[in-house]
C-alpha positions as CSV (number, residue, x, y, z in Angstrom):
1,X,94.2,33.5,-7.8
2,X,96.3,33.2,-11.0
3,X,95.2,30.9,-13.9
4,X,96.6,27.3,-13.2
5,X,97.1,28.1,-9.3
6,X,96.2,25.8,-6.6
7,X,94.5,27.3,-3.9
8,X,96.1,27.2,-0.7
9,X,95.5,24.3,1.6
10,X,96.3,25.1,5.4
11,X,96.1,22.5,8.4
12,X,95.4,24.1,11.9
13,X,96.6,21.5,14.5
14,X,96.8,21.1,18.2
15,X,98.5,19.7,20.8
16,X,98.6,19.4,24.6
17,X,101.2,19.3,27.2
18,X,99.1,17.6,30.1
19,X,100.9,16.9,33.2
20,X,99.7,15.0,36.2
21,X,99.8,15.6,39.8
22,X,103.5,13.8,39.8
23,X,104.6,16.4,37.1
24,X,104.8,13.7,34.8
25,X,103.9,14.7,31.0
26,X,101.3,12.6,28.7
27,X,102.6,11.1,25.7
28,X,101.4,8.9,23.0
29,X,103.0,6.7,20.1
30,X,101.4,7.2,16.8
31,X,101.1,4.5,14.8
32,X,102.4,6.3,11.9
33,X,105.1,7.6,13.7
34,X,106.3,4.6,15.8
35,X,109.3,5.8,15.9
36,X,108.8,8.4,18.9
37,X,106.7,9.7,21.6
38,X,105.2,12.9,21.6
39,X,102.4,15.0,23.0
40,X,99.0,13.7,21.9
41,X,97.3,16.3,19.4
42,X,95.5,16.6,16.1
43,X,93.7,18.4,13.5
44,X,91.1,20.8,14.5
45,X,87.9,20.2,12.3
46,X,85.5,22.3,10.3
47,X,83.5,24.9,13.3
48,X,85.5,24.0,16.1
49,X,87.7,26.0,18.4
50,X,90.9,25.0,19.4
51,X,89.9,23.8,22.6
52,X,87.4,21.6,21.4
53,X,89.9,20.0,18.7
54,X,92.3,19.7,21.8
55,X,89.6,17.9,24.4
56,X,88.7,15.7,21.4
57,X,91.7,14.8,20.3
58,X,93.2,14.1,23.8
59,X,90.1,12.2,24.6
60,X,90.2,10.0,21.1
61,X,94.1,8.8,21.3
62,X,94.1,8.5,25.3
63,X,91.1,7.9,27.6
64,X,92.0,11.2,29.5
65,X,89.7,14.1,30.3
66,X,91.8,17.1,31.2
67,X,91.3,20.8,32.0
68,X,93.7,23.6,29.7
69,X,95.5,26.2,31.2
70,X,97.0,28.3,27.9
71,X,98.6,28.1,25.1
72,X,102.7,28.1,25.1
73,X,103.5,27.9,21.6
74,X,102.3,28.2,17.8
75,X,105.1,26.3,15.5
76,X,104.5,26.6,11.7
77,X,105.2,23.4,9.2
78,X,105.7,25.5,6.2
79,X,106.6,21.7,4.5
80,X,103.1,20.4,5.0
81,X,101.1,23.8,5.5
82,X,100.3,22.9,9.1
83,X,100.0,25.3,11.8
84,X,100.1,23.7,15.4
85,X,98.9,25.6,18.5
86,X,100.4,24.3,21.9
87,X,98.3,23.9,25.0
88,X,99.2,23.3,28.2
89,X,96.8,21.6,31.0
90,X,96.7,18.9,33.4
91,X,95.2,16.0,33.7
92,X,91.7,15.2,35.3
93,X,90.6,11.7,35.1
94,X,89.9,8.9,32.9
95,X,91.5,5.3,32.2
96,X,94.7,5.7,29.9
97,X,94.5,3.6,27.0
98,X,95.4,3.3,23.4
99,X,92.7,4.6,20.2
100,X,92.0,1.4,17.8
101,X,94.5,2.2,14.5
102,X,95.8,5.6,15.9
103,X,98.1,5.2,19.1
104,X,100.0,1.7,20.1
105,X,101.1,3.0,23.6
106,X,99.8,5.7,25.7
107,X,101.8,6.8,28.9
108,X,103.0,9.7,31.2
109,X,106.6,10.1,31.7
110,X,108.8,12.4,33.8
111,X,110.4,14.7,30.9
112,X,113.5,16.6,31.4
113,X,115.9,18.7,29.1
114,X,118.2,16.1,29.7
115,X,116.4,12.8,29.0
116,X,114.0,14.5,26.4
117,X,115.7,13.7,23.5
118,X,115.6,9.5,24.7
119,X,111.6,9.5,24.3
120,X,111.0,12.6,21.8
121,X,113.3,11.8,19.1
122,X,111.5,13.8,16.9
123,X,113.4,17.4,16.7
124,X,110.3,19.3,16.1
125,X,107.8,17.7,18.8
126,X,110.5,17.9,21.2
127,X,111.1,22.0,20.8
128,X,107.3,21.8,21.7
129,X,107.4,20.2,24.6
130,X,110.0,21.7,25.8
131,X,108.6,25.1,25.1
132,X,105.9,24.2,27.2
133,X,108.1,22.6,30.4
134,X,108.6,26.9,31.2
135,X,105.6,28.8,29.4
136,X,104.8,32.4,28.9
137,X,101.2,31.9,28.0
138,X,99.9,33.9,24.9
139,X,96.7,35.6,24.8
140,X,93.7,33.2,23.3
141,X,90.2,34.0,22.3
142,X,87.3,31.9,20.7
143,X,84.5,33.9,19.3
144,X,81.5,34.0,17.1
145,X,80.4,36.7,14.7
146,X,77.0,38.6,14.1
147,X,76.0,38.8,16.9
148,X,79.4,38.9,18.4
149,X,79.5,35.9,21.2
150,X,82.8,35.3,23.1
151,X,83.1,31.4,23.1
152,X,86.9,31.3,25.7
153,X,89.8,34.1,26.3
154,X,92.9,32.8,28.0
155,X,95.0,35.9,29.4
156,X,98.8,35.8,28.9
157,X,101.2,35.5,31.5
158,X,104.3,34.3,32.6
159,X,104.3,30.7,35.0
160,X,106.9,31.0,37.5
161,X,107.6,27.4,39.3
């Protein structure tokens, strides 16, 4: 590092694209970002996989329990030094509600191309989700070192509907 550098400061963040048995797509409103709804997410913190930071998260800002399928997308802030990894999954159980001084409103919606734009005004959060309405699933995998311990591996592959 050269003399009066910063070192670098990187945020890993996820997000999920949970559907429920109607189709329908979970979304939050942030409070600090009232003005939209988008797919409910986070940072990942210190020793945790993806996964983890994703069930967490999901759990934190909406009551809901879900099970992941893949990831469908990685999308780069290179404004803010964030790095956001896009799950997709579906919905399990739990009782939908707002997180104290985080979310405001909590609800699944039926998302189209067409009508995205009218709850996800946001133009990066809705490239997400719609990246994630027709995946090709990347290759995942969650491991630990010395000895080496494979944590999670999701295969890719292409969803036809």
């Amino acid at each position: 590092m050269q003399k009066g550098s910063q070192a670098p400061r990187h945020i890993t963040a996820v997000s999920g694209f949970i559907t429920n048995q109607d189709g329908e797509v979970l979304l939050v409103r942030n409070l600090h970002r009232p003005d939209t709804l988008e797919m409910p997410g986070g940072q990942v913190e210190e020793g945790e996989t993806l996964e983890e930071a994703l069930h967490r998260e999901i759990a934190e800002e909406t009551g809901a329990t879900v099970r992941l399928i893949g990831i469908t997308g990685i999308y780069q802030n290179v404004t803010s030094g964030i790095l956001c990894v896009v799950f997709r999954g579906e919905y399990l159980s739990g009782e939908l509600q707002p997180a104290e001084g985080e979310t405001s409103e909590v609800v699944f919606k039926h998302i189209t191309k067409e009508n995205a734009e009218a709850w996800i005004t946001r133009p990066h959060l809705r490239s997400r989700l719609l990246d994630a309405r027709e995946p090709s699933y990347l290759p995942y995998e969650a491991f630990r070192l010395r000895p080496y311990e494979l944590l999670s591996r999701y295969e890719a592959k292409k969803e036809f509907s």
